[in-house]
N, C-alpha and C positions, 0 to 999 in steps of 0.2 A: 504494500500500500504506500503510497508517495505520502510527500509529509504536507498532512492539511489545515497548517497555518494558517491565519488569518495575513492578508498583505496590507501594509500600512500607506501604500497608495489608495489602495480602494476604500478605506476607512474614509481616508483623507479627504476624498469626491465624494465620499457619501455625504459627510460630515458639512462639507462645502455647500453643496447643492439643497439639502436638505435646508439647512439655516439662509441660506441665502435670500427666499422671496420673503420670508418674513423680516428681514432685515430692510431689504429694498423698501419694505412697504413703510416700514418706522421712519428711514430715508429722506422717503417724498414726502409723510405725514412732517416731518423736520421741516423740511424745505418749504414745505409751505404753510408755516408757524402751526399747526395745529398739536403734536406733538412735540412733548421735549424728550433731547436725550438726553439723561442724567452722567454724569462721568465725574468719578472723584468728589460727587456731592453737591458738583453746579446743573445748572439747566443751561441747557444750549438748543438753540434753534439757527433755525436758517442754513449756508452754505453750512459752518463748522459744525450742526448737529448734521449735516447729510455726513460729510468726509468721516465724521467720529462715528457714525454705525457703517459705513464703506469698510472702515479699516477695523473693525472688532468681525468681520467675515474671516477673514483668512486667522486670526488669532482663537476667535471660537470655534474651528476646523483643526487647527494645530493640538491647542489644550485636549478636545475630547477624541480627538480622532488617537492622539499617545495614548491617553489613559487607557481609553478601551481596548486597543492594542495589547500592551502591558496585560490586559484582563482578560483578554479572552486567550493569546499566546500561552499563558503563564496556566490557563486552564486545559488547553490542549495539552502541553506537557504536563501537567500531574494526572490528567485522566490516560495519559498513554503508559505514566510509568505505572499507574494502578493498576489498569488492565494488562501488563506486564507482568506484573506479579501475582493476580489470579490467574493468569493464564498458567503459570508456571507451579503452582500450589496447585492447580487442576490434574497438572500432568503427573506428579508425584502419587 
């Protein structure tokens, strides 16, 4: 059986695209005053709330896309060394 890691590219576009139109939409609500983006405990509107949720896309992509990597990799390999080791108490 080949080894079925999860790829940290594909997280990455999941992670991307997923959050992405709901960010766009905060974006445009920014851009044209009706929401604000909170950052560091200010309100921002206008161009600087659009660029401030532009640019938390690719860093909300990065942060969960590692995590869950990290999470599910780390569960692949304890579930493979487990079934490892009943396979082998099986055969005894």
């Amino acid at each position: 059986m080949a080894e079925a890691y999860y790829s940290l590219k594909k997280l990455l576009l999941a992670y991307t695209f997923a959050y992405a139109p709901f960010s766009l939409i905060a974006a445009i609500l920014s851009l044209a005053g009706l929401l604000p983006v909170n950052f560091n405990g200010q309100h921002y509107y206008g161009i600087s709330g659009f660029i401030i949720t532009i640019l938390t896309i690719p860093f909300v992509a990065i942060v969960f896309g590692v995590i869950n990597w990290i999470y599910l990799n780390l569960g692949v390999f304890v579930g493979k060394k487990v079934l490892g080791l009943l396979k082998k108490s099986e055969e005894r």
